[in-house]
C-alpha positions in Angstrom: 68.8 82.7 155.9 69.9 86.4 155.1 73.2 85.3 154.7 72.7 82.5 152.4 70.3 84.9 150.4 73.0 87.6 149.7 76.0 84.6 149.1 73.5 83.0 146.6 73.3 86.7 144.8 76.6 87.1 145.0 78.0 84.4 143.6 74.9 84.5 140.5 76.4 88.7 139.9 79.6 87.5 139.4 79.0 84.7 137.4 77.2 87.4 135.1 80.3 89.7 135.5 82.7 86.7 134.7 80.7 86.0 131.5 80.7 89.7 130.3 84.7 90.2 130.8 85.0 86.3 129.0 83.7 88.3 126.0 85.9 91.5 126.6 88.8 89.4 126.6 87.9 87.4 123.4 87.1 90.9 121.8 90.7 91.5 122.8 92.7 88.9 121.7 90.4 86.8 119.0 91.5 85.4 116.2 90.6 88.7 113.9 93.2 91.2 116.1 90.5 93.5 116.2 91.6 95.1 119.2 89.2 98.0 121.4 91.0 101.0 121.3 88.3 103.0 120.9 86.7 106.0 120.3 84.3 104.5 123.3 87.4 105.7 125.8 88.2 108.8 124.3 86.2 111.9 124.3 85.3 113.7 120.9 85.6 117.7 121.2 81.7 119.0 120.4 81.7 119.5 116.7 84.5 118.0 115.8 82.1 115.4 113.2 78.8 116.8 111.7 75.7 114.6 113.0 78.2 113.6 116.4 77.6 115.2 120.0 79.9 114.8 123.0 78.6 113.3 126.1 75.6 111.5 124.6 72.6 110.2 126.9 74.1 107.1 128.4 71.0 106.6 130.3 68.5 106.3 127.2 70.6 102.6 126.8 69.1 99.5 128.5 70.2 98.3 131.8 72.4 95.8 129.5 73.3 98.3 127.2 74.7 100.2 130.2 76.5 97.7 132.0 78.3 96.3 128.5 79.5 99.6 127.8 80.5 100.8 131.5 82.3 97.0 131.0 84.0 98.1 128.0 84.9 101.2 128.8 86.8 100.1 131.5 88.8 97.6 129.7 89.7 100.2 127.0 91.3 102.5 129.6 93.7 100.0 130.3 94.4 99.2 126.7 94.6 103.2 125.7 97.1 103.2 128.5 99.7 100.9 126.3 102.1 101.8 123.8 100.7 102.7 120.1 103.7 100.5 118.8 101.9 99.6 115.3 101.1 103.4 114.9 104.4 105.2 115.2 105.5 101.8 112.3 102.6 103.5 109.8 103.8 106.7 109.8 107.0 105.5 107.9 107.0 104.8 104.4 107.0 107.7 101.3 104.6 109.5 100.6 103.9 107.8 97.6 102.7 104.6 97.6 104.4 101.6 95.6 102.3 100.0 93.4 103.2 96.6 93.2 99.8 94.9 92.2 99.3 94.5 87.9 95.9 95.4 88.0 96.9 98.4 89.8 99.4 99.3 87.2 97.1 98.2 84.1 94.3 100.5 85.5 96.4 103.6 86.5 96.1 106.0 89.6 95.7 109.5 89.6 98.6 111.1 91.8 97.8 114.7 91.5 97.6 116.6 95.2 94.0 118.8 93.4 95.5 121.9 95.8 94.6 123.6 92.8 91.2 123.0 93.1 88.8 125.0 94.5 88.1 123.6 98.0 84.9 122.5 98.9 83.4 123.8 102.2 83.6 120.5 103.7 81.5 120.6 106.7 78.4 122.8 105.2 78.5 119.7 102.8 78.3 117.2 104.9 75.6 118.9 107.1 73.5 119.5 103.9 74.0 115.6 102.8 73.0 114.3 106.1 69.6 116.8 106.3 69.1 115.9 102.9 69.2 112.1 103.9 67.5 112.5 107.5 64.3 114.5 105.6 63.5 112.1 103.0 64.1 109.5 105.9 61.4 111.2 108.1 59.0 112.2 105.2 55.9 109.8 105.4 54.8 110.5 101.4 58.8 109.1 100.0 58.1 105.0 100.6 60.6 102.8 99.5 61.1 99.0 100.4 62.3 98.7 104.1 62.2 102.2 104.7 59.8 101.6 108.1 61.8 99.0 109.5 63.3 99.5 112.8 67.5 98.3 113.3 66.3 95.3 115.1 64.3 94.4 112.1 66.8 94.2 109.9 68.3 90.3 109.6 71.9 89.3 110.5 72.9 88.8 106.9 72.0 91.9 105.5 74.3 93.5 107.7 77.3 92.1 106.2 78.6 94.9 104.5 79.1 97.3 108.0 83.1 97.0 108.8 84.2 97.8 112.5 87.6 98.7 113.2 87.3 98.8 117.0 90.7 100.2 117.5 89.6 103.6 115.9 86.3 103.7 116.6 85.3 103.2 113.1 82.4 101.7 111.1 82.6 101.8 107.5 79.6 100.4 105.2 81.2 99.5 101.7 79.4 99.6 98.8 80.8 98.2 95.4 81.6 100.0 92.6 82.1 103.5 94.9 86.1 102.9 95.6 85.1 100.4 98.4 88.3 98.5 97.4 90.5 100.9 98.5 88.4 101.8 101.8 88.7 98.3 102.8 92.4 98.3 102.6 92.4 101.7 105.0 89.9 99.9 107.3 92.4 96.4 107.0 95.8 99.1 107.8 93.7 100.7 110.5 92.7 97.0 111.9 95.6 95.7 111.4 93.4 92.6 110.7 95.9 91.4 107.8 99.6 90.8 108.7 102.5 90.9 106.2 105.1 88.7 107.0 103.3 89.0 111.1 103.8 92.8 110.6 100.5 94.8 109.8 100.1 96.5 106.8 100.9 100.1 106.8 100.3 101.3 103.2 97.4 100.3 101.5 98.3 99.5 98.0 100.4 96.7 99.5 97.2 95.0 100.5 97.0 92.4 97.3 92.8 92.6 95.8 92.3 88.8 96.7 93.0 89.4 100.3 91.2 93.0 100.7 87.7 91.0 99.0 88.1 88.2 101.4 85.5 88.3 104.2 87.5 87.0 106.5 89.8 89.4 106.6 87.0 91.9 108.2 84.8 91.6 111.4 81.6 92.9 110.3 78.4 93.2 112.0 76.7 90.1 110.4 79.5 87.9 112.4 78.4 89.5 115.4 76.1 86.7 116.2 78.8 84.0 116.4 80.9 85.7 119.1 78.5 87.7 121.4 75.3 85.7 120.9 72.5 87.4 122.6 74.8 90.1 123.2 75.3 91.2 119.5 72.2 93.4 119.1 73.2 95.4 122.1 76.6 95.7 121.0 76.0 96.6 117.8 73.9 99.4 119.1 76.3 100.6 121.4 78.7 100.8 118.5 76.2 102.6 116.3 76.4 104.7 119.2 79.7 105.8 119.7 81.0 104.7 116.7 82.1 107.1 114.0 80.1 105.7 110.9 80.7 106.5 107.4 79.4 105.8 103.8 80.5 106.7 100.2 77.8 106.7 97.6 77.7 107.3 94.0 75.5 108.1 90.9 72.9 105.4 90.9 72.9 105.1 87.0 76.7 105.9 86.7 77.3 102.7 89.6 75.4 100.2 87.4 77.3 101.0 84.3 80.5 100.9 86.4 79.3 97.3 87.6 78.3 96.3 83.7 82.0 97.1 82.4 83.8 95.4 85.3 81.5 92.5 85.4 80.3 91.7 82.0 83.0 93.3 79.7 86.4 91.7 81.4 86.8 87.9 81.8 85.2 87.3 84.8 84.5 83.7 85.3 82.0 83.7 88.2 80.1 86.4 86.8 79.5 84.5 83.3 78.8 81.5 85.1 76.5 83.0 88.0 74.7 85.9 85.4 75.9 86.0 82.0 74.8 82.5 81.1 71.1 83.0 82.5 71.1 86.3 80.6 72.2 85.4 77.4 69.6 82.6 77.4 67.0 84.2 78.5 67.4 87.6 76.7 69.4 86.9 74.0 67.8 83.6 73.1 71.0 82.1 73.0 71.8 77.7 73.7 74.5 75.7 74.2 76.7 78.4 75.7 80.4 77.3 76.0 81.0 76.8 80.1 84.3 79.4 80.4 84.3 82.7 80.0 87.5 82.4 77.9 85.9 80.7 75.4 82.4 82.8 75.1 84.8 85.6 74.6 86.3 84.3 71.9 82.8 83.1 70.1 81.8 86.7 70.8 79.2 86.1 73.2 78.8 89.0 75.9 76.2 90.6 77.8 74.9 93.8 76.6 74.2 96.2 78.8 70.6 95.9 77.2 70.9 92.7 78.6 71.9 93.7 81.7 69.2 96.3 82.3 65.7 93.7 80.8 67.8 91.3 84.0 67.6 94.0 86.9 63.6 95.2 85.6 62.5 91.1 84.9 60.9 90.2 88.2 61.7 86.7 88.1 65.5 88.5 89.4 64.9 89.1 92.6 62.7 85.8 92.8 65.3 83.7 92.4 67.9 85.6 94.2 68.3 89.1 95.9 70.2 91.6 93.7 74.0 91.0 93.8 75.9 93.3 95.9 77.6 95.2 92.6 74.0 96.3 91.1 71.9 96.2 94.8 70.4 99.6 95.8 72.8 101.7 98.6 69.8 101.2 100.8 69.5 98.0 101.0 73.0 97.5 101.6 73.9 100.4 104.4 70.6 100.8 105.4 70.4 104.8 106.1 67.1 105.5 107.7 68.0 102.7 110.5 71.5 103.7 110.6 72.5 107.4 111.6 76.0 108.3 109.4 78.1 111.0 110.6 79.7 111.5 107.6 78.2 111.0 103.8 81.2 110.9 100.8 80.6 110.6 97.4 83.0 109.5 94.6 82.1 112.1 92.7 83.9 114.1 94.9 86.6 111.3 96.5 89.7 113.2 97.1 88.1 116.2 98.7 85.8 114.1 100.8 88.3 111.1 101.7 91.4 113.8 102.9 88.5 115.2 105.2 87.1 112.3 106.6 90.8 110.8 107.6 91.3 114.2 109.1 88.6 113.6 110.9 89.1 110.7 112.2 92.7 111.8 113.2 94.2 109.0 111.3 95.5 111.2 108.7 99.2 111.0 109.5 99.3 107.5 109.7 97.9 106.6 106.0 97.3 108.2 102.6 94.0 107.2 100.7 95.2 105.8 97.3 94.7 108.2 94.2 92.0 107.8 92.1 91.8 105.4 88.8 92.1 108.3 85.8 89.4 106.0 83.7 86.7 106.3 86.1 83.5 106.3 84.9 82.5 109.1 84.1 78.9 110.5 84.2 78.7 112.2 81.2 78.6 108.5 79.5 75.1 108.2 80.6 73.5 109.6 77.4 75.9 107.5 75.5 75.2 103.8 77.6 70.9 104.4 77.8 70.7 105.5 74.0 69.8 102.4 72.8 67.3 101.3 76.1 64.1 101.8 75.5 62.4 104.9 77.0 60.3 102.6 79.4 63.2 100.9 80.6 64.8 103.6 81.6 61.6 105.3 83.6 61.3 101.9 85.5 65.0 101.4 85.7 64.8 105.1 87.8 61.8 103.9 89.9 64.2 101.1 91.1 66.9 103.2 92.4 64.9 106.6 93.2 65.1 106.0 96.7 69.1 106.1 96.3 69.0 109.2 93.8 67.1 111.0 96.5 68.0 109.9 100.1 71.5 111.0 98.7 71.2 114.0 96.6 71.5 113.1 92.9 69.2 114.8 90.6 66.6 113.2 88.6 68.1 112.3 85.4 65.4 113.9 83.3 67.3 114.3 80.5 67.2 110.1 80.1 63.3 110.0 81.3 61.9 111.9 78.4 61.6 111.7 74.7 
């Protein structure tokens, strides 16, 4: 009987073990080409990230927790024992970028190196914006929406905007209008998700907009589900773990008139469809629109960004649909008191911060982040773009996005909140 016991347990463990490497191996060679070289395999020196220790607790994880990362640990040895082939190819190229795509040339980059600039003390900053983050996270009397919510509380689909590169070790939460195009084409090079010809991208600017927006080109953590199954929480939070995790954030008012003049002042034909039409109706008092964008342009119909702010205060928005991801808070999308980022950029400060990072993740000699646009929007507009909103707009307008103004460090803009 003894023997038939321990034969029945054996062959039910390795049924279990022959499941869990199935799901190795599919991480390994699915369709994405996300492959696990990792910074799960390979130890970070103590300090070399603000917010990231070496040897963390492996034993606070779960039994599965444990045995999926021992699991994958193992495989990555074996992988970080091959050949960095794709590597050594992106360190070729010049050092500046070709920039083939129109928009790209319409818009215009900013190639200055800044040496001239004073530099920043880069890792005082970013200890400063992550206990500025962590305090307001942990202070009981600053409430926002979701704010008490554990990681497991937050649903599949609002987790959609968290991009692993599992080569690197990398998760990167994009949020629009804060150069997230150009930090999806690093994670895409990094990936190599999105082949050229069947060879991976190596410089960024090659990467053409339609592709770097499509959301098949990254694995992201709301896909999770479809290839783990009930394995995707715990992955995900062993990931979280050992994961290197960064944001970039921007002035709240500054991103929402950034979204208004890319959304609502250039032909955008989903945008007019999907927003403009309801809020030229509805705020405007306007009927019988014309059904293109082409041809509301030409009758002189637009959006104001009066209109635009009465849609993101009316309360019948969010009824209908959640905010889009151009105009929805940075806390709602990245989630920050659920999710503990190691490093916090800002655009403000975008090619001081993005040098750093990629040094920091040691994948600075294998790409360049692209220069900045020279018409950025700039903050000093704000006066200029709230003139003409009501005082009570603006005050409610800033009670919308406070949480993002202070879980990242932007001052109150009181100049815009009084008479």
């Amino acid at each position: 009987m003894t023997k038939a016991r321990l034969l029945r347990l054996s062959v039910v463990l390795v049924s279990i073990f022959m499941i869990l490497l199935i799901i190795v191996y599919w991480d390994n060679v699915g369709t994405a080409h996300f492959y696990l070289h990792t910074s799960f395999s390979r130890p970070r020196s103590p300090g070399a990230i603000p917010g990231i220790t070496a040897g963390e607790d492996w034993e606070a994880l779960p039994d599965v927790d444990e045995f999926l990362a021992k699991l994958l640990s193992s495989s990555l040895r074996q992988n970080n024992s091959t050949p960095r082939k794709t590597e050594q190819l992106l360190v070729q190229g010049s050092n500046k970028p070709v920039v083939s795509n129109l928009e790209e040339n319409v818009r215009g980059y900013d190639w200055s190196t800044h040496k001239d600039r004073n530099s920043l003390d880069q890792e005082k900053l970013q200890v400063e914006r992550q206990r500025t983050l962590r305090e307001f996270c942990a202070n009981s009397s600053f409430t926002f929406p979701t704010k008490e919510r554990s990681f497991d509380d937050i649903p599949n689909y609002e987790l959609n905007h968290l991009i692993v590169d599992d080569r690197h070790g990398i998760i990167y939460c994009y949020v629009p209008k804060v150069a997230c195009t150009n930090w999806k084409r690093v994670m895409i090079v990094l990936s190599e998700s999105l082949l050229d010809q069947g060879v991976p991208y190596r410089n960024p600017l090659d990467i053409p907009r339609e592709h770097v927006h499509n959301t098949s080109t990254h694995l992201t953590f709301n896909k999770f589900w479809r290839r783990y199954g009930k394995f995707s929480r715990h992955l995900m939070k062993i990931k979280l773990k050992k994961y290197t995790k960064f944001l970039f954030v921007r002035d709240p008012f500054v991103r929402l008139i950034s979204a208004f003049r890319s959304k609502f002042e250039l032909e955008n034909e989903e945008f007019y469809r999907r927003f403009a039409i309801p809020m030229l109706k509805l705020y405007s008092n306007h009927t019988n629109l014309p059904t293109s964008v082409s041809e509301a342009f030409g009758a002189g119909l637009k959006v104001s960004f009066s209109d635009f702010i009465q849609y993101l205060l009316d309360p019948r928005t969010e009824k209908m649909t959640p905010f889009n991801e151009h105009w929805r808070q940075v806390y709602r999308l990245c989630h920050p008191c659920q999710i503990d980022y190691d490093f916090i950029g800002k655009l403000e400060t975008l090619d001081e911060d993005a040098a750093y990072l990629l040094q920091l993740l040691k994948v600075d000699r294998l790409l360049r982040f692209p220069p900045s646009y020279r018409n950025r929007t700039a903050s000093s507009w704000e006066d200029n773009w709230f003139a003409k909103i009501p005082l009570a707009w603006r005050q409610q307008l800033y009670k919308l996005y406070e949480a993002d103004f202070v879980l990242f460090g932007y001052p109150k803009p009181e100049n815009l909140l009084k008479d």
